[in-house]
C-alpha positions in Angstrom: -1.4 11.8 23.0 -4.9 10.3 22.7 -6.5 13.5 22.6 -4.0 14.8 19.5 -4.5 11.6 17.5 -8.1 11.7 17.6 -7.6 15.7 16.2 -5.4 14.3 13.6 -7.3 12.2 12.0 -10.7 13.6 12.3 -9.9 17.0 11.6 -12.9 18.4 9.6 -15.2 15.3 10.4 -18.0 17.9 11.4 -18.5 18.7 8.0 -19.7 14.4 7.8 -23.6 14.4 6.7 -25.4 12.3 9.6 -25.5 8.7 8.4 -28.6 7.4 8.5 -29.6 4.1 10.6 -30.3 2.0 7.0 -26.8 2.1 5.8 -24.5 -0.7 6.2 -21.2 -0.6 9.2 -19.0 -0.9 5.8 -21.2 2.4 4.4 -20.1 4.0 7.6 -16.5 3.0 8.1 -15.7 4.4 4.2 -17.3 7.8 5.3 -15.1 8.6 8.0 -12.0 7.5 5.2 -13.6 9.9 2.6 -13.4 12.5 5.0 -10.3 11.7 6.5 -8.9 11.8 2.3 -10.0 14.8 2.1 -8.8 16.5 5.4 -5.1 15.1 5.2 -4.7 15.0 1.1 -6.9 17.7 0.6 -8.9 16.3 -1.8 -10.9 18.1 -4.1 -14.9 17.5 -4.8 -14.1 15.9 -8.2 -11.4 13.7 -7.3 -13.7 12.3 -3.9 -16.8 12.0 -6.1 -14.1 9.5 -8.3 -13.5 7.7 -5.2 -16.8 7.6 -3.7 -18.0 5.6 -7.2 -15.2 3.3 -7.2 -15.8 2.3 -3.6 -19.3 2.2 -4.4 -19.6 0.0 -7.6 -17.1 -2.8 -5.7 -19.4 -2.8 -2.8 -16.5 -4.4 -0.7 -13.7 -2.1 -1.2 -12.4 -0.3 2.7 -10.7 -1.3 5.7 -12.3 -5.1 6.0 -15.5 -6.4 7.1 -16.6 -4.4 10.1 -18.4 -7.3 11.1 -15.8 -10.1 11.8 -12.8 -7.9 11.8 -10.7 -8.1 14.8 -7.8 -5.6 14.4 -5.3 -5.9 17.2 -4.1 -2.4 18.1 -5.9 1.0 18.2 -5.4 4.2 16.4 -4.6 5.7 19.8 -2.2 2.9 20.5 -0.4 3.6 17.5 0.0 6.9 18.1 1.2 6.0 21.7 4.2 3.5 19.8 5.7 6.0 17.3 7.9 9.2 19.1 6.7 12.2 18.4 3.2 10.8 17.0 2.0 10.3 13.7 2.9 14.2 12.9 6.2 13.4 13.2 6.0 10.8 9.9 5.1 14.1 8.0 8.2 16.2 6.1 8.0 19.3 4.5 10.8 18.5 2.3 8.9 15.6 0.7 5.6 17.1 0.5 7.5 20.0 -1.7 9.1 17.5 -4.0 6.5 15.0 -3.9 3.8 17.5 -4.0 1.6 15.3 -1.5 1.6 14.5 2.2 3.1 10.8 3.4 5.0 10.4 0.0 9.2 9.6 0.2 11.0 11.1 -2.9 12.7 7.2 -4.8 16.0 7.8 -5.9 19.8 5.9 -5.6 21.5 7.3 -2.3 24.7 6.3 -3.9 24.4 8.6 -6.8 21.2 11.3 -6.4 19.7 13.6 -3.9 16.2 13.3 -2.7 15.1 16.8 -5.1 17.2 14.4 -8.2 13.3 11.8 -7.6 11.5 11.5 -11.1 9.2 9.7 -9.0 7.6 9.4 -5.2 6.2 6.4 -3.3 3.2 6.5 -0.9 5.2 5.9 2.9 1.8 3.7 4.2 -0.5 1.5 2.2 -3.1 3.2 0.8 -4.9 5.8 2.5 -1.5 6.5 3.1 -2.3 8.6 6.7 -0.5 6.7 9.6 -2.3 5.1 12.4 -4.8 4.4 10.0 -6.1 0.6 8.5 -5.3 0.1 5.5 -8.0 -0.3 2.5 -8.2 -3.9 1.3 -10.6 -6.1 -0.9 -9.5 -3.9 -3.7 -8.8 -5.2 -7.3 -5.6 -4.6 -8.7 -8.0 -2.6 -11.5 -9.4 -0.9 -9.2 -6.3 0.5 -7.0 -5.2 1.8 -10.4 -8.3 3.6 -10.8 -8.1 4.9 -7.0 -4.8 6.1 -8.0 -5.6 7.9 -10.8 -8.2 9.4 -8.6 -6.4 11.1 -6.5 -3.4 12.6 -9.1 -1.2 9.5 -8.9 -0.8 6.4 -10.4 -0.4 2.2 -9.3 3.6 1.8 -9.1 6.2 -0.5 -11.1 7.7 -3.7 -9.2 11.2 -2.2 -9.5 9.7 1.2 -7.9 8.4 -0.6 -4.9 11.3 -2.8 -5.1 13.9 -0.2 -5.0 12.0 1.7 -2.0 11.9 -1.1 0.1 15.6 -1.9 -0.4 16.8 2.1 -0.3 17.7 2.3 -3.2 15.7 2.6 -6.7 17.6 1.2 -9.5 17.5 1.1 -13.2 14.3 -1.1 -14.4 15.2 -5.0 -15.0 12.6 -6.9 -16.5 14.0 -8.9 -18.7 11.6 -8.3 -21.7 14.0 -10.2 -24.2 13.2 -12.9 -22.7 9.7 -12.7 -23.5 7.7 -15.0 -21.0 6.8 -14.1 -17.5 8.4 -17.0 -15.5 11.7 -16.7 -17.9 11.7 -12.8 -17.2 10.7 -13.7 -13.1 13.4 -16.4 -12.5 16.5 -14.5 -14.3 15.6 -11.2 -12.2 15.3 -13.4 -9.0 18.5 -15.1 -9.7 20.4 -11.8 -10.5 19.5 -10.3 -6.6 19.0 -13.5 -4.6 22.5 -13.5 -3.4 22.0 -9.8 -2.3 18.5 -10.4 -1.1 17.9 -7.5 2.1 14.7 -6.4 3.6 13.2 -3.4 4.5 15.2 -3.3 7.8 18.3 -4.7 6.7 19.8 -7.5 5.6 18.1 -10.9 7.7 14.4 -11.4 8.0 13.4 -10.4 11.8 10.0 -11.3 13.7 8.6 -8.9 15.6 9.6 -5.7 14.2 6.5 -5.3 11.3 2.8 -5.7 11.4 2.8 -9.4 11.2 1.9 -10.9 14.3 -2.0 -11.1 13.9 -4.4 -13.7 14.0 -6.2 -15.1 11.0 -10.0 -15.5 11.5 -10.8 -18.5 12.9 -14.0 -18.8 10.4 -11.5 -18.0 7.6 -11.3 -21.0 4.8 -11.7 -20.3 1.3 -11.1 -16.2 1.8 -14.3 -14.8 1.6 -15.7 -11.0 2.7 -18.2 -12.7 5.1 -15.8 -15.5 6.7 -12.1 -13.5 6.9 -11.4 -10.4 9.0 -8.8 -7.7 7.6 -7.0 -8.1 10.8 -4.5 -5.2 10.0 -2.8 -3.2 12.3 -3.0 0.7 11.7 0.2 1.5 9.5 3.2 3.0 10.9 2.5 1.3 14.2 5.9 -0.5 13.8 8.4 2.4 13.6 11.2 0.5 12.5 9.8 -1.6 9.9 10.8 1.2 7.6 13.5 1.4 4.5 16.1 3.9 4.0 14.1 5.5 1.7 11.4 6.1 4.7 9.0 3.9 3.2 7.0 1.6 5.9 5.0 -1.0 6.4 6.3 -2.9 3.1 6.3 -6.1 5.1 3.2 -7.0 6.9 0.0 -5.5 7.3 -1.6 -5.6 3.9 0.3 -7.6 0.7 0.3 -5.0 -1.9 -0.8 -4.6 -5.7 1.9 -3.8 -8.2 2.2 -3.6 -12.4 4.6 -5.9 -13.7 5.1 -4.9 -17.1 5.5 -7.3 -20.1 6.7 -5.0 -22.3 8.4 -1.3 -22.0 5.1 0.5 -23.3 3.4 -1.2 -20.6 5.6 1.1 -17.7 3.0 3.1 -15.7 6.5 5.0 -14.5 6.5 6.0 -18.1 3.2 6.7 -18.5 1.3 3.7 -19.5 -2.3 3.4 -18.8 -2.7 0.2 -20.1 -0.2 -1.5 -17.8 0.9 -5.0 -17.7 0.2 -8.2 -15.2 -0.9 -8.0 -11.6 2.3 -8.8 -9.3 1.5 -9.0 -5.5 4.5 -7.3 -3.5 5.4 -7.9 0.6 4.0 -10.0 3.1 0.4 -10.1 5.4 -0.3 -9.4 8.5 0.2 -13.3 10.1 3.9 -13.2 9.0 5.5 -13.6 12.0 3.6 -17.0 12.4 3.4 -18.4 8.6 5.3 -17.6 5.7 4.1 -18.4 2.8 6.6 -17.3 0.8 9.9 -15.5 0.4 9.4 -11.7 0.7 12.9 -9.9 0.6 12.5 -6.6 -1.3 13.7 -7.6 -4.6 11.6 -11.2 -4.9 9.2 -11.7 -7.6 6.2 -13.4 -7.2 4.7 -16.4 -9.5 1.5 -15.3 -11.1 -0.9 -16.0 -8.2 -4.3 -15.1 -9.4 -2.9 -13.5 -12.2 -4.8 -11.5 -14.7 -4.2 -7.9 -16.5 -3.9 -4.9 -14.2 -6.7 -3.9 -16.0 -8.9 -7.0 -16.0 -12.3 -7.0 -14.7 -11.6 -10.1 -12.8 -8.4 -9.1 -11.4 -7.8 -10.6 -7.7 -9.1 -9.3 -4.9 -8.9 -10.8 -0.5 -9.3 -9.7 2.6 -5.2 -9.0 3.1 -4.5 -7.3 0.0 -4.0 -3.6 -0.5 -1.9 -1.5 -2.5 0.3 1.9 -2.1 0.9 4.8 -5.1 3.3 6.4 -6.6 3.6 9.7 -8.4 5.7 10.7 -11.3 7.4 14.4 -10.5 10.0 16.7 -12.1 
């Protein structure tokens, strides 16, 4: 099993220039991703040369701070967990309607078939390759740019929403009511009596990527004090929706657009998008919640800015995922 997983993922890693001794640990880590992108997405020069600069002008975008990061499982030992191995998380079926790897097809079970998706949802946080870390210390700007790198785009709330409950619905944003706790409240209110996660309908310990430590140096939430202590996604095989989306509590909280207005729908092709919304739970969850995090629960504005802000919000347990528009 060991021997497979470390084909998997670094299957065409010879082609990696040799890195020299001057560049950084975080220099070195993002390398291996890049290359890693490119082998399992099959990513093109001009889309990895979009992603290289990205990564390079944050300067703090990857998988945390090599130096103080403690994550708590392997690679290998993920692989070991899920039956089959992390091959097994990958379907033809999806990959032809989705037309990418690691992407589950959003549509109503109750009413559509998988091929009925107008739209697809990354299955692991972003790099969205299993028994990898997730990428972190991203701004919500800039995981819509990553997006857009790679032939996708940064996802609605409702689309997340309705793939971690199983089941995407009609969008519900309230936009009559015209401000952003008015619109929050009356969507929260509408679903709390139906509130479900991922895995059903009662919050469980144990069964996602949220038993991790914090750092102990970790106090305000900077790069050089807090290790991304993630676990590589898809570790937890049954922290997974019905939609076969995993990894949507735990592990990394995840960038969303919440829209203000219709025009500002990236499922409807916006580019301009709306405010930042911060979806799930992080990887201590099994020892502090914070906050609710059932599928369809809206966040206050925590750090909130513009999608497309410069100064949008960026820590040490906050990733993203994508989604695609098809058919």
């Amino acid at each position: 099993m060991k021997a497979g997983l470390i084909a998997f993922l670094a299957a065409g890693l010879l082609l990696v220039p040799s890195l020299t001794l001057a560049e950084s640990a975080l220099q070195k880590q993002n390398a291996v991703l890049f290359q890693q992108l490119q082998s399992v997405h099959r990513l093109n020069g001009a889309e990895l040369g979009r992603l290289r600069q990205i990564f390079a002008r944050s300067g703090f975008i990857g998988q945390g701070n090599p130096a103080i990061t403690r994550h708590p499982m392997t690679p290998e030992q993920c692989a070991a967990r899920i039956p089959g191995g992390p091959q097994s998380y990958d379907s033809a079926r999806n990959t032809r309607i989705c037309g990418d790897r690691y992407m589950a097809p959003l549509f109503d079970p109750t009413r559509e078939k998988p091929s009925d998706a107008k739209a697809c949802i990354d299955m692991f946080e972003f790099p969205n390759i299993p028994c990898t870390y997730p990428v972190v210390w991203v701004k919500a700007r800039e995981a819509a740019e990553i997006c857009a790198a790679v032939g996708k785009r940064l996802c609605d709330a409702h689309e997340w929403e309705g793939a971690c409950a199983g089941a995407l619905q009609e969008p519900d944003y309230f936009f009559g009511l015209g401000s952003l706790a008015a619109m929050r409240n009356a969507h929260n209110a509408k679903y709390g009596a139906s509130k479900s996660w991922a895995y059903g309908p009662r919050f469980q310990r144990g069964i996602c990527a949220q038993n991790s430590e914090k750092s102990a140096s970790c106090g305000g939430g900077g790069f050089n004090s807090c290790g991304s202590n993630t676990y590589p996604t898809g570790a937890f095989p049954n922290c997974k929706s019905a939609l076969g989306v995993f990894d949507l509590h735990g592990n990394a909280a995840e960038h969303m657009n919440l829209p203000m207005t219709p025009d500002q729908m990236a499922s409807r092709g916006s580019t301009t998008l709306g405010v930042t919304e911060m979806k799930g739970s992080w990887f201590i969850w099994d020892k502090y919640q914070a906050h609710a995090d059932w599928c369809r629960w809206r966040a206050p504005y925590w750090h909130g800015t513009r999608v497309m802000s410069p100064r949008s919000h960026e820590n040490y347990h906050l990733g993203f995922r994508c989604c695609k528009s098809v058919n």
